[in-house]
C-alpha positions as CSV (number, residue, x, y, z in Angstrom):
1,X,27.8,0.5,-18.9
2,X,28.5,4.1,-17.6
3,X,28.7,4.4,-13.3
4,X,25.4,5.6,-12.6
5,X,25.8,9.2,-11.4
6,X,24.1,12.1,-9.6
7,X,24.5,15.7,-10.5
8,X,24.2,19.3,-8.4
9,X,24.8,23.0,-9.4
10,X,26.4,25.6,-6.8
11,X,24.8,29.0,-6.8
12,X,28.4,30.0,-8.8
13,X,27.0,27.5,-11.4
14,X,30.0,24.7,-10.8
15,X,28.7,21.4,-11.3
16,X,29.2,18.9,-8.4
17,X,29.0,15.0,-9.4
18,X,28.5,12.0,-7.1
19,X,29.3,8.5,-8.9
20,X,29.7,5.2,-8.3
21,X,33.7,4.0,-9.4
22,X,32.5,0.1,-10.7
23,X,36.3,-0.9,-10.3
24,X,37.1,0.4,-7.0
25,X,33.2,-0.1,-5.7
26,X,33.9,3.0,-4.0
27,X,31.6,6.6,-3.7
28,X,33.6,8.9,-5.9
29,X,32.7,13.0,-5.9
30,X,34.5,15.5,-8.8
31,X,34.3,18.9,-7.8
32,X,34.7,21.1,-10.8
33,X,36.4,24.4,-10.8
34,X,34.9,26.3,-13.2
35,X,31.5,26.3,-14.5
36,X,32.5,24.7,-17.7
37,X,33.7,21.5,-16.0
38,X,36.5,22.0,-17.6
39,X,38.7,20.6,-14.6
40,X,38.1,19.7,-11.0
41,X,39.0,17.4,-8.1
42,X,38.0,13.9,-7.3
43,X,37.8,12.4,-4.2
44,X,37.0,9.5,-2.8
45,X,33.8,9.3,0.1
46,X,33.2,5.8,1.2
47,X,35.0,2.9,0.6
48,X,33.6,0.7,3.8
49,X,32.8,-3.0,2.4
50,X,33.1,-4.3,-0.7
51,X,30.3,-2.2,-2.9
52,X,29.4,1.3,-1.8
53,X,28.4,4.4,-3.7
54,X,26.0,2.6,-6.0
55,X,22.7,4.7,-6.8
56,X,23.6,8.2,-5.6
57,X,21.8,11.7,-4.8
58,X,23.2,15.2,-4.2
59,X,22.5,18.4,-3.4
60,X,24.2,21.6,-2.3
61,X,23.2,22.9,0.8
62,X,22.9,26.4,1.7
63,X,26.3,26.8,3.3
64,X,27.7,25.4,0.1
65,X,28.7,21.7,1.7
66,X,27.5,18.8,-0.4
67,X,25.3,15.9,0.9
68,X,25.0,12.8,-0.9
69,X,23.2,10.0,-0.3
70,X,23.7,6.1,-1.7
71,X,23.4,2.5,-1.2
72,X,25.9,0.6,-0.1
73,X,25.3,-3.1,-1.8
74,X,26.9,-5.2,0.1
75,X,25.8,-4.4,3.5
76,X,22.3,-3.7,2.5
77,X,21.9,-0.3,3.5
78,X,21.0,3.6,2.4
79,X,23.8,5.5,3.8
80,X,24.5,9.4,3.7
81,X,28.0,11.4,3.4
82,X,27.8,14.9,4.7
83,X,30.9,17.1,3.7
84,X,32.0,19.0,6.6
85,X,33.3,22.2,4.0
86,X,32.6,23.3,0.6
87,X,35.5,21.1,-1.2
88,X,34.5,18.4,0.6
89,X,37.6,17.1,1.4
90,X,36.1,15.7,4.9
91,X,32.9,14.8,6.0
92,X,31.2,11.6,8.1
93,X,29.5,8.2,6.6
94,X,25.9,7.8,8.6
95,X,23.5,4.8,8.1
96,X,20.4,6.1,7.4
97,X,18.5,2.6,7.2
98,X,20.2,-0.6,7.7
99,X,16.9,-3.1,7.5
100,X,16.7,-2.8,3.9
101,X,17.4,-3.7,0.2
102,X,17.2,-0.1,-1.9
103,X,16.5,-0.6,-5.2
104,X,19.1,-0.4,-8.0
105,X,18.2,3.2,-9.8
106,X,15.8,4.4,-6.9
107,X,16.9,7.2,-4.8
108,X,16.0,11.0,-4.8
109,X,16.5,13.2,-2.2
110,X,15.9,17.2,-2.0
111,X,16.3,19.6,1.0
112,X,14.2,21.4,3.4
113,X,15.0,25.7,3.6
114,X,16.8,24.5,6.3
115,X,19.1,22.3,4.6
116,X,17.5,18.7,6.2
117,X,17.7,16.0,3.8
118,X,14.6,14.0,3.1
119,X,15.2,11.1,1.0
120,X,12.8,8.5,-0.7
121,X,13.4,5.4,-1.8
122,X,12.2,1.8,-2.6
123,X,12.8,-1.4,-0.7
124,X,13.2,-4.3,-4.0
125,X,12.2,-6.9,-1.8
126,X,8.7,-5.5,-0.9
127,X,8.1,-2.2,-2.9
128,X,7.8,-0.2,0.1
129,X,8.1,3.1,-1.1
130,X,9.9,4.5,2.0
131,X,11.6,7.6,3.2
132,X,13.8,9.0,5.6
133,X,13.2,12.5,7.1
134,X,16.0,14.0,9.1
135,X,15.6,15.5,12.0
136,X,18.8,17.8,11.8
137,X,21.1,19.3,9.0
138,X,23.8,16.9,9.7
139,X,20.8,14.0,9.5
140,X,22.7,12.5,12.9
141,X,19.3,11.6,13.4
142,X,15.8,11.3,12.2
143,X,12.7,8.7,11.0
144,X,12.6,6.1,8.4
145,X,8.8,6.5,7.1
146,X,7.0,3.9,5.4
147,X,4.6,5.5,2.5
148,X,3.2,2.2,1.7
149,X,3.6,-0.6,-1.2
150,X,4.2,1.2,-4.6
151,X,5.4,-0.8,-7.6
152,X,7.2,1.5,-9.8
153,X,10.3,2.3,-11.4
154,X,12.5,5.7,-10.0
155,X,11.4,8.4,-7.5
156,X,12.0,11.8,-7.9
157,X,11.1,14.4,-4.6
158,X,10.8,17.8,-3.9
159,X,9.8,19.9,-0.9
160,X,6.1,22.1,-1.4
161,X,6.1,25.4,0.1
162,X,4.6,24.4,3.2
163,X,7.2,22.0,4.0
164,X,5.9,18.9,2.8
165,X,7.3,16.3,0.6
166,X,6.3,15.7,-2.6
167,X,7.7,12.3,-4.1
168,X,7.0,11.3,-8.3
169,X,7.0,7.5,-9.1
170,X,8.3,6.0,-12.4
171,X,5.4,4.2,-14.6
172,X,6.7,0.7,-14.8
173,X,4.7,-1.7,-14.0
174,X,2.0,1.2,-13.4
175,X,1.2,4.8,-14.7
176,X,3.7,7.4,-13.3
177,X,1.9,8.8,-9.7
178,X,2.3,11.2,-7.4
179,X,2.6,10.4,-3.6
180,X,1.7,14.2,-1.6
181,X,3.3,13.2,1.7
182,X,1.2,14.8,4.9
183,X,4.0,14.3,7.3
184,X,4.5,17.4,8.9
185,X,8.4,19.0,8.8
186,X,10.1,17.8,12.1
């Protein structure tokens, strides 16, 4: 089986890919040069405990800096990684909830104009559909937000014009569904 992977254009049209390496257990990001993908950099982001990087989401903020945001297995957790520059050859691990058990295939994430994060994503255990709404670009802080017991399969989020979440649940066990979020930006 393939390491599950996450995918993000720059506004130059170079892909940007977040994966899990299933050898290592480590977050891995390739770069790519050219549009084409016909070469790039890899780097490793996070290789704290013994399973990190598992179930990832990027996106390209407007400065150009990747975010990318993942479960970390082992310690039972949603962390981020926010490059600190465009190659992303730095940045800093946060812990964006450390009370639960995400579920394998079940993160989104999309960004405010801004460039906040706001991430959804299940806890297995209970099938809270939560999310977690930064309160700054760097997400050094902000609210975990629980949007209630949803059984389903994948989420997938965008941000409305007015600033509000949008978040798409998979069908399985149910019909795919729509959850319009009326938490205000912070």
């Amino acid at each position: 089986m393939p390491p599950p992977r996450a995918g993000a254009l720059r506004t130059d049209g170079r892909p940007v890919i977040a994966h899990h390496n299933n050898t290592l257990g480590s977050l891995r990001l390739y770069s790519c040069l050219v549009a084409a993908c016909v070469s790039g950099i890899g780097r490793t982001l996070d290789t704290a405990g013994t399973d990190v990087g598992e179930d990832t989401a990027i996106a390209i903020r407007p400065n150009g800096f990747p975010v990318v945001v993942h479960r970390d297995v082992a310690a039972l957790t949603l962390k981020l990684y926010d490059c600190t520059n465009e190659s992303c050859s730095s940045g800093v691990i946060r812990t964006l909830d450390s009370s639960v058990n995400v579920s394998a295939g079940d993160i989104s994430m999309a960004l405010r104009p801004d460039g906040r994060p706001f991430v959804a994503y299940h806890e297995s255990s209970s099938f809270t559909l939560r999310a977690y709404d930064c309160a700054n670009v760097s997400c050094s802080s902000g609210a975990v937000r629980f949007l209630g017991s949803e059984a389903a399969e994948g989420t997938a989020v965008q941000i409305r014009a007015d600033g509000r979440p949008l978040i798409a649940l998979g069908g399985s066990p149910g019909p795919t569904r729509a959850c319009a979020c009326t938490i205000a930006p912070m």
